[in-house]
Backbone bond lengths (Angstrom), bond angles and torsions (degrees), N, CA, C in turn:
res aa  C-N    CA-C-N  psi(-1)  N-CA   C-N-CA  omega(-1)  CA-C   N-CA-C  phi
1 X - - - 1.446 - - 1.529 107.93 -
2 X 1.783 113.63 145.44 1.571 98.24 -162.64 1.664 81.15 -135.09
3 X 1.678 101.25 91.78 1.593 119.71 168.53 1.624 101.29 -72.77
4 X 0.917 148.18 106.10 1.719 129.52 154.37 1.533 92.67 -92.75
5 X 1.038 103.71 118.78 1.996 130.21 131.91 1.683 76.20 103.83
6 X 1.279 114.73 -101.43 1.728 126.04 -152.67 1.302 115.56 -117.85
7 X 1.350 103.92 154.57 1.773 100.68 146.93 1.493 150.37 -81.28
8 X 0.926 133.38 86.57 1.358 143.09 -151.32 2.020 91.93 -31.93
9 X 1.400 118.67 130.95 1.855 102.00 175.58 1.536 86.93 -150.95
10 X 1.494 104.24 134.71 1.692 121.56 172.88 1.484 92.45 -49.97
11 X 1.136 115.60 148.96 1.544 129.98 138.07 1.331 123.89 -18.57
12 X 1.414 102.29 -69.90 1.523 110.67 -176.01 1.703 113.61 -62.77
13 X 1.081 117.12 -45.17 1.545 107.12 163.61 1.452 144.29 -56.43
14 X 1.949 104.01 -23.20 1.587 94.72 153.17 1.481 114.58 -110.05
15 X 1.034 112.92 18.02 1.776 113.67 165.54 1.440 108.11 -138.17
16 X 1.288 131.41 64.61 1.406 129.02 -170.78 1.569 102.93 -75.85
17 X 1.164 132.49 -23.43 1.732 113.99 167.41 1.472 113.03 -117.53
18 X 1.416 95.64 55.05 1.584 110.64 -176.70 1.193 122.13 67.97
19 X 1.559 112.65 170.89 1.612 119.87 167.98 1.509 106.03 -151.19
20 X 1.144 118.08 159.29 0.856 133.40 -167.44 1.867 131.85 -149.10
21 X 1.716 115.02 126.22 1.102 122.45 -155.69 1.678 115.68 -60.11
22 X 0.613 118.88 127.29 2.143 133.66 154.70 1.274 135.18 -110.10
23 X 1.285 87.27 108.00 1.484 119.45 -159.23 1.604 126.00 25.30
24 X 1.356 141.37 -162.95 1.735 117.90 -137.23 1.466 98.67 -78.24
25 X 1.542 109.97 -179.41 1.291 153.34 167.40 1.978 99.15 -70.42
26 X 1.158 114.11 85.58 1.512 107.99 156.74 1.597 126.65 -88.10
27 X 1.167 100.38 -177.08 1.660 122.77 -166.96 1.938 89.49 -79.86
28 X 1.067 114.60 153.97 1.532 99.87 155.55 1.688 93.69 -122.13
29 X 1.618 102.98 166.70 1.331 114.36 -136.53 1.417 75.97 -121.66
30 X 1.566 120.42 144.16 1.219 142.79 132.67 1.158 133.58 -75.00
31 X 1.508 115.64 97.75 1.320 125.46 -135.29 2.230 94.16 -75.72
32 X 1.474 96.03 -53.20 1.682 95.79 162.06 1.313 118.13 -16.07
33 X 1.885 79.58 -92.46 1.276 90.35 174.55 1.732 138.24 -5.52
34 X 1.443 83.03 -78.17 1.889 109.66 -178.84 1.689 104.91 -54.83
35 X 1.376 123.42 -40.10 1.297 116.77 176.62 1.731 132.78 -81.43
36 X 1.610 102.31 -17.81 1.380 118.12 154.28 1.885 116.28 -60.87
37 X 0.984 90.71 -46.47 1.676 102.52 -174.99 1.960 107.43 -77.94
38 X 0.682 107.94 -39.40 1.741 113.19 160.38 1.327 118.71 -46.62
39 X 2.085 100.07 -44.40 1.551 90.32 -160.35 1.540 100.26 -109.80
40 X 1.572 113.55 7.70 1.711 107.58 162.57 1.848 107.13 -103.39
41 X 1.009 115.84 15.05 1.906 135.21 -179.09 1.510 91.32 53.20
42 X 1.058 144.95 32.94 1.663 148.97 175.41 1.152 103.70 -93.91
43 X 1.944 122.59 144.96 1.563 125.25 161.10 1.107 94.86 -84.42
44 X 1.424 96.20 151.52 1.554 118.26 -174.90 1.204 101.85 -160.89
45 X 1.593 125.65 143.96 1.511 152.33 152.08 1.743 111.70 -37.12
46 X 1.181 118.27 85.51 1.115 114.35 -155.60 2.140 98.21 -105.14
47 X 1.082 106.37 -8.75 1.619 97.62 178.19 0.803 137.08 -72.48
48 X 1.730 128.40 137.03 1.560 110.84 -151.40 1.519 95.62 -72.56
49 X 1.574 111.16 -177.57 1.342 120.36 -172.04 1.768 98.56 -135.32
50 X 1.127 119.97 144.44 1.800 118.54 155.03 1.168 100.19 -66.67
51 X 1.405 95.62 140.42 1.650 131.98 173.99 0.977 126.07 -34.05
52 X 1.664 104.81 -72.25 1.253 140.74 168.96 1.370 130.57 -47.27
53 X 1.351 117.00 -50.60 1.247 127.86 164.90 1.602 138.57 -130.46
54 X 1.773 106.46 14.29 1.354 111.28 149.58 1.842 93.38 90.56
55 X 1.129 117.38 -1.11 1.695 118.12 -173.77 1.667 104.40 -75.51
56 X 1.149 108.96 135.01 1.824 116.88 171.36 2.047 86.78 -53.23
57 X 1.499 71.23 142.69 1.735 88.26 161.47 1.655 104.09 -123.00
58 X 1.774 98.36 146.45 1.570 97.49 -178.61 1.689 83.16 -123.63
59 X 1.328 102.82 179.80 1.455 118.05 -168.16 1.876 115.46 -137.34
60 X 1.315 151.83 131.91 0.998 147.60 -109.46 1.912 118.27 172.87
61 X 1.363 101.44 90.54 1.864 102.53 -172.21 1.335 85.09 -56.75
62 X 1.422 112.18 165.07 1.482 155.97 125.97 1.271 133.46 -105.52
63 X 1.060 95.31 134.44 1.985 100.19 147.04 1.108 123.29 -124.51
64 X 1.657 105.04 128.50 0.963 139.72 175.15 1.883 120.11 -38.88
65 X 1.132 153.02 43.60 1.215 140.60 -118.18 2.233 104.09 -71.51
66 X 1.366 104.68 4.42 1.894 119.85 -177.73 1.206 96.29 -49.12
67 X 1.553 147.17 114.82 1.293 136.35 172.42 1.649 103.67 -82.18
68 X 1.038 105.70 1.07 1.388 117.45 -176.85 1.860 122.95 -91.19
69 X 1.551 90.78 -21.08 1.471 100.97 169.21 1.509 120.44 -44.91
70 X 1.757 118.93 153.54 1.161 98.72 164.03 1.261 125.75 -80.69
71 X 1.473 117.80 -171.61 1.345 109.38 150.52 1.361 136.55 -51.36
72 X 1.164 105.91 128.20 2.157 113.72 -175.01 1.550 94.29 76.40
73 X 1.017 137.14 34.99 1.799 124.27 171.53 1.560 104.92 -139.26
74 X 1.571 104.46 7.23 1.572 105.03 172.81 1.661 104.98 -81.16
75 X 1.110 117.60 -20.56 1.888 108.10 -170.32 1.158 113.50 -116.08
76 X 1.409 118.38 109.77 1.721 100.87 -170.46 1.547 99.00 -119.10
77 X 1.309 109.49 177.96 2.125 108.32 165.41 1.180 125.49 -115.88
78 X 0.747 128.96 123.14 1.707 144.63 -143.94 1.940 81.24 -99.01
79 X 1.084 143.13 135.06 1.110 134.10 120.20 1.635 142.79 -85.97
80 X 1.010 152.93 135.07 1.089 171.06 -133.36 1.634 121.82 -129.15
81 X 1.157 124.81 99.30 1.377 116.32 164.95 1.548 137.65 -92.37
82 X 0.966 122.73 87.71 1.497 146.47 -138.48 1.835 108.91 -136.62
83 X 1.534 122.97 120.90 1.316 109.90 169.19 1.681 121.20 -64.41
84 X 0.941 123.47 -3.50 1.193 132.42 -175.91 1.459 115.74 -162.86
85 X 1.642 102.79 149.78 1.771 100.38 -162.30 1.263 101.45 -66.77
86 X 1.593 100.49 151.54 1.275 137.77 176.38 1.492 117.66 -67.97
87 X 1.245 145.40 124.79 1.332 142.57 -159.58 2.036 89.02 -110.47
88 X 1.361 101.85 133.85 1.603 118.00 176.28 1.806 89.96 -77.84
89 X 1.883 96.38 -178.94 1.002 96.62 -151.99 1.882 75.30 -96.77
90 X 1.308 108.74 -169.67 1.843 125.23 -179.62 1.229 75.90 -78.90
91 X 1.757 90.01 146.09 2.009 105.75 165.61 1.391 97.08 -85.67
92 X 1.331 118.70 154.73 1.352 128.50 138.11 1.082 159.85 -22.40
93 X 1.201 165.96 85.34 1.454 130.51 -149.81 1.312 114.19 -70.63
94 X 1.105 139.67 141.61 1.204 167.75 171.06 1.796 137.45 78.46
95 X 2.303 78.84 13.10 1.432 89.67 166.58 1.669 109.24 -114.13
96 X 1.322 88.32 166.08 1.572 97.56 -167.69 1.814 114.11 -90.13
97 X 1.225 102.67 10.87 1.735 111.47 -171.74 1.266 105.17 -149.48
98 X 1.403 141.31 163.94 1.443 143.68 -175.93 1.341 99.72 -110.39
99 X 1.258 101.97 131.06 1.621 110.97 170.53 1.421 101.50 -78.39
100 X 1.680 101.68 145.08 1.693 106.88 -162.77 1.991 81.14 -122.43
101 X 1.605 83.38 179.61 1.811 108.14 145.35 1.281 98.23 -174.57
102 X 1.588 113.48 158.43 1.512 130.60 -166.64 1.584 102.46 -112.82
103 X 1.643 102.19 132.01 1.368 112.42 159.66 1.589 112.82 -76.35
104 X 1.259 111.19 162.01 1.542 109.53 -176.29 1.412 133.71 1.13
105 X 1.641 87.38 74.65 1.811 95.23 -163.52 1.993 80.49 -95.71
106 X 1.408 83.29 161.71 1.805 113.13 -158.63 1.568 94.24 -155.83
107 X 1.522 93.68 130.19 1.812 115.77 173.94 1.208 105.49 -96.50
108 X 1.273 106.11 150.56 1.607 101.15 177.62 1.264 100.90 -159.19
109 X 1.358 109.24 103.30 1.495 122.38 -177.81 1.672 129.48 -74.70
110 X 1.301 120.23 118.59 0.922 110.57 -175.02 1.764 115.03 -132.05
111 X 1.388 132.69 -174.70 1.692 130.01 -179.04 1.520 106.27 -100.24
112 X 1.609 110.50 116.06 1.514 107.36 162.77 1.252 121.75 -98.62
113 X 1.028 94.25 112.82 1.641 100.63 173.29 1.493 115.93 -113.72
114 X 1.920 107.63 68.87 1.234 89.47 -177.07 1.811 91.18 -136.43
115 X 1.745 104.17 34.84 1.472 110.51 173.22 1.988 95.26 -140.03
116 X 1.338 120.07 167.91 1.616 123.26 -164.90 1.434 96.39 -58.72
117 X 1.102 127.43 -32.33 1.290 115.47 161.49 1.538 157.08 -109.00
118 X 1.136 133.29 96.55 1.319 123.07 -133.52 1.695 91.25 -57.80
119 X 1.513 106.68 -174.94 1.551 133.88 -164.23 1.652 133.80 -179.03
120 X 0.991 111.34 158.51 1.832 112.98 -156.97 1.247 68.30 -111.70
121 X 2.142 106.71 115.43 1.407 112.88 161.80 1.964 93.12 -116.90
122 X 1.431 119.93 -170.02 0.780 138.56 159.55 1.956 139.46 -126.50
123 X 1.496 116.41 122.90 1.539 105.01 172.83 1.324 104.80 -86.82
124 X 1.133 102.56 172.76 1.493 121.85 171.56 1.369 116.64 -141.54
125 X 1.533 114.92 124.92 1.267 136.80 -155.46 1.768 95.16 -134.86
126 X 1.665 93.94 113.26 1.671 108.73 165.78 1.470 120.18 -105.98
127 X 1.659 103.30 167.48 1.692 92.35 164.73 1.584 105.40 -103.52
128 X 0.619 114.68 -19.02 2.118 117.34 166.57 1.593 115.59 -172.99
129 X 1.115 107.23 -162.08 1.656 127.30 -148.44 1.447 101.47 -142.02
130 X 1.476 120.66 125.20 1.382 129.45 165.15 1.290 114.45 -136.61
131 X 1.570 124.35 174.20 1.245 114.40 167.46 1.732 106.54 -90.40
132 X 1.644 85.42 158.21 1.258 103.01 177.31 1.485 115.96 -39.07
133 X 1.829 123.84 123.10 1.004 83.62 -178.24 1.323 122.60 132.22
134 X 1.612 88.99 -70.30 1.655 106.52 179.54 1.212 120.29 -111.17
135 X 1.609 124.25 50.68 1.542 128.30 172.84 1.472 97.54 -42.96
136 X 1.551 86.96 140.01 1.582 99.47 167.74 1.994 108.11 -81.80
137 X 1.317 114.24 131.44 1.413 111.39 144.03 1.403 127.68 7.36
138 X 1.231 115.77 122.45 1.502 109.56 163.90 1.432 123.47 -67.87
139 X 1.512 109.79 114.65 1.533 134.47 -167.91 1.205 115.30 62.49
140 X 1.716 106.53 35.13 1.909 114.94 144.80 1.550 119.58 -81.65
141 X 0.831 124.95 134.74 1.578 136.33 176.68 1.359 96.02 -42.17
142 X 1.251 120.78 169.75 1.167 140.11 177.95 1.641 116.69 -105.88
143 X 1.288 126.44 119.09 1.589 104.68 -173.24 1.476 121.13 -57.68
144 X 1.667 129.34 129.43 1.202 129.93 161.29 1.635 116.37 -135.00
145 X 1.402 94.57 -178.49 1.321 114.82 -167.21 1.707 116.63 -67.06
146 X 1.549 121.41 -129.43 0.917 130.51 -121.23 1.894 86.27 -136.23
147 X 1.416 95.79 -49.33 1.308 120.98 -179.51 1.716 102.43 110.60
148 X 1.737 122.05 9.92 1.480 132.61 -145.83 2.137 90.81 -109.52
149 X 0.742 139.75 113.98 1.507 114.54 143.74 0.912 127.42 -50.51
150 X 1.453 105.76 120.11 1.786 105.95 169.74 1.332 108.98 -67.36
């Protein structure tokens, strides 16, 4: 079988009773990167990029809304490949988190071995963030930011 990178998965199938945003949309960090540039004292472009096509990746809590989750598997991070940050959706009034949904969110399974026993965990890699609800158009932009980290 010739998987490259992910599995293409609706929204609704890995968040079927929603999810929901915690707190901003960051840069994700190229950890290299960031430690090359430390150790020549130079600024440098330190955010990681997709592979494939060279796009800034930003990075993004969730919650899981599954009351059924276990423990520690309710909050996961969605990353995002986007030239510029991704804007969450408006909160609600009187909730404390923004209800999200992911454009071309993609699983991508990989081995953690960073507990006594290794394990088949999964990332999750989107192309943006809307509210529930409000898919954008086919081949409408996705709403974003500034291109600034908050």
């Amino acid at each position: 079988m010739a998987i490259q990178g992910g599995l293409p998965v609706p929204h609704h199938v890995v968040f079927p009773n929603g999810a929901f945003v915690v707190g901003e949309v960051t840069p994700l960090e190229d950890f290299e990167k960031a430690k090359e540039a430390r150790a020549s004292g130079k600024a440098a472009d330190v955010q990681m990029r997709d592979k494939n096509t060279d796009v800034r990746l930003w990075q993004v809590r969730v919650i899981d809304a599954d009351q059924m989750a276990r423990k520690g598997q309710s909050e996961v991070i969605v990353k995002i490949a986007a030239e510029v940050q991704p804007v969450p959706p408006e909160a609600l009034p009187g909730l404390p988190f923004r209800p999200v949904e992911f454009a071309g969110l993609v699983a991508i399974a990989y081995i953690d071995e960073n507990k006594s026993k290794p394990r088949l965990a999964w990332s999750l890699r989107a192309s943006g963030m809307y509210a529930p609800g409000k898919a954008p158009r086919a081949g409408a932009p996705m709403p974003q930011g500034d291109g600034k980290a908050a």
